[in-house]
C-alpha positions in Angstrom: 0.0 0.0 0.0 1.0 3.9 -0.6 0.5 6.7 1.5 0.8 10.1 0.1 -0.1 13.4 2.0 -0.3 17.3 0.6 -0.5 20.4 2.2 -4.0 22.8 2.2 -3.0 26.1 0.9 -3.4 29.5 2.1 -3.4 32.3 -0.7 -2.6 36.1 1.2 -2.4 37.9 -1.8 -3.2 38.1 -5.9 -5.9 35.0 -5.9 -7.9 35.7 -9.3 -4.6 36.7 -11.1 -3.9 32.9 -11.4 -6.8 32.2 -13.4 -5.5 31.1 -16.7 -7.3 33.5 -18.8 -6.0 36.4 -16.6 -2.4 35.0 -17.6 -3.5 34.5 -21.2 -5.5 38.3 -21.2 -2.5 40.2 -19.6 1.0 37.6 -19.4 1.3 37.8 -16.3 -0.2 36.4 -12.7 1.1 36.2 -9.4 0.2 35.4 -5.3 1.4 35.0 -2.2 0.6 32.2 -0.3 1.9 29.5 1.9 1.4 25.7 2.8 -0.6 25.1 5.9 -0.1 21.9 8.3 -3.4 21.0 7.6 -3.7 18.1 5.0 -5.4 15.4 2.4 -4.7 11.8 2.8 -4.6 9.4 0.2 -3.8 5.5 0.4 -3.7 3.3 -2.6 -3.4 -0.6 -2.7 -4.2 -3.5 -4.3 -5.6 -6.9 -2.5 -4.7 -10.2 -3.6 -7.6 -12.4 -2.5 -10.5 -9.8 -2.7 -12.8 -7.1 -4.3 -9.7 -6.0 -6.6 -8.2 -9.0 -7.8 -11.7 -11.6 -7.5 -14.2 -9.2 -8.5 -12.1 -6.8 -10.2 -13.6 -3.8 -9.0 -12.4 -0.5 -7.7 -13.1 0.0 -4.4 -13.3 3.9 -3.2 -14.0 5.6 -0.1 -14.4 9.0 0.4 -17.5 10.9 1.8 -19.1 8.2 -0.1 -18.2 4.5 -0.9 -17.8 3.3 -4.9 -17.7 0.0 -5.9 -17.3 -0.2 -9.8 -15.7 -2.2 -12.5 -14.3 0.4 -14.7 -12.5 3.9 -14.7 -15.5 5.6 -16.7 -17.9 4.6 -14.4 -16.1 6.4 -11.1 -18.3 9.4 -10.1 -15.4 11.0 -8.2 -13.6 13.5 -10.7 -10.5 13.5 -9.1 -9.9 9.5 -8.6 -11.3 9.0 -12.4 -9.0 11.6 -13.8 -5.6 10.3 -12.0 -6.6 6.5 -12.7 -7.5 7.2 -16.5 -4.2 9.2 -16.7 -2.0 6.4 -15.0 -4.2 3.5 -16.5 -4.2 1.5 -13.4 -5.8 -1.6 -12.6 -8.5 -2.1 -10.1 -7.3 -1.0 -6.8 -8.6 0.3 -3.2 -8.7 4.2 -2.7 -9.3 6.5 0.5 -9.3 9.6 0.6 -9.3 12.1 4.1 -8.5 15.1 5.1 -7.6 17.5 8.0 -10.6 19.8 7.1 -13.8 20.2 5.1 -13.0 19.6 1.4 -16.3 20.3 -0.1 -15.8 24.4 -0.8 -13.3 25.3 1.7 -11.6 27.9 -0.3 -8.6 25.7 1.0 -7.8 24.1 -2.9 -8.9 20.5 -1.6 -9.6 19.2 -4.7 -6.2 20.4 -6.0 -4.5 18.9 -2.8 -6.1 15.6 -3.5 -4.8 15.4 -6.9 -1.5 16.1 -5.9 -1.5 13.1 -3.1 -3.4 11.0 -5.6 -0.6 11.7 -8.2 2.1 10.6 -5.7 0.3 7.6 -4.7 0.0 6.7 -7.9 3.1 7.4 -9.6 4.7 5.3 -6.5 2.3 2.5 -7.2 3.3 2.2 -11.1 7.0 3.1 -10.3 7.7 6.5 -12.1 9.6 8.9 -10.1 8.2 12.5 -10.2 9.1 15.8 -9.0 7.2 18.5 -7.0 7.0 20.4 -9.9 6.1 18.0 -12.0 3.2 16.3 -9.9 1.8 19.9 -9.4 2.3 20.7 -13.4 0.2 16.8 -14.3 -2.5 17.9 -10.9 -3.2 21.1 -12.6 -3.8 19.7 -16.4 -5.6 17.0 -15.0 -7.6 19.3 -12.9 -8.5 21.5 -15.9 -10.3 18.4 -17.4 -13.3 18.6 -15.1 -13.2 22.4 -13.5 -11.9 24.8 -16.4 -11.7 27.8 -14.0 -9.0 26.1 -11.6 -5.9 28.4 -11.2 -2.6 27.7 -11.0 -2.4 28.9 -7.8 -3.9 25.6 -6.3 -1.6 22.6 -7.0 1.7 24.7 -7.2 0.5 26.0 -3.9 0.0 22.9 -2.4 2.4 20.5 -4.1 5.3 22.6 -2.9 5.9 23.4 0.9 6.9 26.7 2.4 5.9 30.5 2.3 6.5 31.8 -1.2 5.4 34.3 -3.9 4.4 32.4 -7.1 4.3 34.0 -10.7 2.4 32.1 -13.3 3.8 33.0 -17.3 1.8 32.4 -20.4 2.8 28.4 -21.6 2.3 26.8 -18.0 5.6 28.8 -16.7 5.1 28.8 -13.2 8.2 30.2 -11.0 9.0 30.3 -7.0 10.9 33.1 -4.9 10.7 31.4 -1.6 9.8 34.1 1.9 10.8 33.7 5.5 8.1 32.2 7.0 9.6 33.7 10.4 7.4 36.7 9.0 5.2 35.2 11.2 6.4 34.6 14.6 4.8 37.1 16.6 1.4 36.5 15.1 -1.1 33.3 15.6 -3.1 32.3 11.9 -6.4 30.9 12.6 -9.1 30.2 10.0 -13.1 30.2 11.2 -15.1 27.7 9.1 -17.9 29.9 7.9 -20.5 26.8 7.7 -21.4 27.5 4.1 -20.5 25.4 1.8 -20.6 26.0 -2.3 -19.1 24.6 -5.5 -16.4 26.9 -6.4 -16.6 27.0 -10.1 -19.7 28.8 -10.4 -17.9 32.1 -8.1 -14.4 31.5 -10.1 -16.9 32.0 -14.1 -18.3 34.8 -12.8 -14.7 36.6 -11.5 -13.5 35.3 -15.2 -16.0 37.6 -16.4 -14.7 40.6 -14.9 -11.1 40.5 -15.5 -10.5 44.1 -16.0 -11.6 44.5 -11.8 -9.0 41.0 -10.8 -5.8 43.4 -12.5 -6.1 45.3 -9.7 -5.0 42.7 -7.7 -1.3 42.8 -8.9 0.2 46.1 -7.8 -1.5 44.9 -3.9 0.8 41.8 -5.0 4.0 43.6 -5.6 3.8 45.8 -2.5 3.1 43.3 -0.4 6.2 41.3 -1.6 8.4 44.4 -0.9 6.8 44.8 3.1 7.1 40.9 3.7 10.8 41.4 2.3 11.2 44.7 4.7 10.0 43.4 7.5 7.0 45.6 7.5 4.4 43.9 8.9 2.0 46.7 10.0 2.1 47.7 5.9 1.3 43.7 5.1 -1.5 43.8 7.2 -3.4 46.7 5.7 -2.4 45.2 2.4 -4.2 42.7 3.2 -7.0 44.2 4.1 -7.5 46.3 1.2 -6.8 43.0 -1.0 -9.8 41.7 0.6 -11.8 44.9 0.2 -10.7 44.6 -3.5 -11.3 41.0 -4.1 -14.9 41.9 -3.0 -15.7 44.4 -5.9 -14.2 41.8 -8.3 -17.6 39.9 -8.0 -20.9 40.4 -6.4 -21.1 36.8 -5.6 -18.0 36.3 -3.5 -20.0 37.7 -0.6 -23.7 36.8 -1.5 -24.3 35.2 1.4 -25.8 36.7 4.5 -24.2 34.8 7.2 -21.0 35.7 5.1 -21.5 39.2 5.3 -22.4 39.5 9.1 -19.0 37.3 9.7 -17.0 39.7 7.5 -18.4 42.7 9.2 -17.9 41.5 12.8 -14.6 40.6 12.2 -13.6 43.7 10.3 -14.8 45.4 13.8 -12.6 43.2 15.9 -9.9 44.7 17.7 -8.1 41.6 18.2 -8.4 40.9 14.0 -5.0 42.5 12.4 -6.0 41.1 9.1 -9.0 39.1 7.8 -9.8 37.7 4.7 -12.4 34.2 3.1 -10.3 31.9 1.4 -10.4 30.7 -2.1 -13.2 32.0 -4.6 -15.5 33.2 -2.3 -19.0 33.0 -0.7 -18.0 29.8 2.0 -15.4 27.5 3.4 -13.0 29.6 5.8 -12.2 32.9 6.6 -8.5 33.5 7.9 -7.3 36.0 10.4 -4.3 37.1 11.8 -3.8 38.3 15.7 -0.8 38.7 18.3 0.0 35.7 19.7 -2.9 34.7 22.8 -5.1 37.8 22.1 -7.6 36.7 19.2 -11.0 37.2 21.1 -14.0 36.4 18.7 -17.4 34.8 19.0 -16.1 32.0 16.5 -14.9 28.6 16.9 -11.3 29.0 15.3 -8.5 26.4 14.8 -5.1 27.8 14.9 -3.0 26.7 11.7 0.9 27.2 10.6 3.1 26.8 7.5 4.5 23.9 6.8 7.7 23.6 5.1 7.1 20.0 3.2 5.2 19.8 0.6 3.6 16.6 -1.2 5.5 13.1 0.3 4.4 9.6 -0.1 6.0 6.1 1.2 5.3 2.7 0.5 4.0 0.8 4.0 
């Protein structure tokens, strides 16, 4: 059997300017993000007297259970896309994660790809880079959600805190940060209980394009405060970012219990920063405090970069 974990990313700054027809539109995308301790889980094995080799059926278990006999007939996107890529043979697959995967804003469904990828490629024997498992996560990706951004899978596939820029042609690039940037400060993220399907919040934000280019120069000035030291500056960066994400699209925050969270927050002393994750409109919003002084009304779990990115071993 193969075990393969990736990271859940956090995106600070420029999400919107990964979208590949931003990149394609203006040649150029880039964010800040890094790669959180929290996790997706895959294993991958094969029995030799059982449902795989008698029956030859895939077994796979994730919120729900499949039992099928070919690749086309899996209803989970990401397992069908991996398998159909690798070609593998019936096999058992389960996937779990650290937090909800189902709209978190978190790039779940990118993570999962990634730790499939490595499960996989270990299972069948090819050796793959970070790089290179993020590159095949985000092609394989596009096959089923044609707004996913780069941002996702080289986000999660690759540990650390770190600026990205995305080039026409796939040409994705690192410029790695201190991640001591945040040492005096605790991260928490506050699951909003709303829940969505991302795609339809990332077609509408496509559609507006012109509003996401005023993303970047947030981008580049946060970059030069991180790099300073600055970390009052990086704060109200981020704020505005969020305050600018916002007018991107109407339907980031549609929803009421979003709002009222985004308001109380945004009144909280103890806040520094606050922002949702991902596309919008559910899954988590994130906040920054001083270390034992975040006081909100909120069930919050406190979160920290992680410096690995995907792994997998064969137990």
């Amino acid at each position: 059997m193969y075990i393969a974990h990736c990271p859940l990313r956090i995106s600070l700054f420029g999400g919107s300017t990964d979208s590949p027809y931003f990149v394609e539109k203006y040649g150029y995308g880039s964010v800040i993000s890094f790669a959180s301790n929290l996790k997706t889980y895959v294993t991958v094995g094969r029995d030799l007297f059982g449902v795989n080799n008698l029956d030859h059926k895939y077994r796979l278990n994730y919120s729900k259970r499949e039992d099928v006999y070919t690749i086309p007939e899996i209803n989970n996107e990401v397992i069908r896309v991996v398998l159909e890529h690798f070609n593998i043979d019936p096999v058992q697959i389960n996937l779990f994660g650290d937090a909800y995967s189902q709209g978190s804003g978190l790039a779940s469904s990118s993570s999962y790809i990634v730790s499939l990828i490595k499960a996989a490629s270990m299972l069948c024997g090819k050796k793959m880079s970070e790089v290179e498992i993020c590159a095949l996560a985000y092609n394989l990706e596009r096959k089923f959600n044609p707004y996913c951004g780069y941002q996702d899978p080289y986000g999660c596939g690759v540990g650390g805190f770190k600026r990205i820029e995305f080039y026409p042609k796939d040409r994705v690039t690192y410029d790695y940060l201190p991640s001591s940037f945040f040492d005096p400060y605790d991260i928490h993220l506050i699951f909003t209980g709303v829940t969505r399907n991302s795609k339809g919040v990332l077609k509408d934000v496509s559609c507006n394009l012109d509003k996401v280019k005023d993303l970047l120069p947030i981008v580049n000035e946060a970059y030069d405060a991180i790099i300073d030291g600055n970390h009052c500056r990086v704060f109200e960066l981020m704020n505005q970012s969020w305050e600018q994400k916002k007018k991107t699209s109407s339907t980031i925050t549609e929803s009421e219990i979003i709002q009222e969270m985004d308001s109380n927050l945004c009144l909280n002393k103890t806040v520094l920063s606050h922002k949702l994750c991902g596309a919008g409109n559910g899954g988590f919003f994130l906040t920054f405090s001083e270390k034992g002084k975040l006081n909100i009304p909120y069930h919050s779990v406190k979160i920290e970069v992680s410096s690995q990115g995907v792994s997998g071993q064969e137990v």
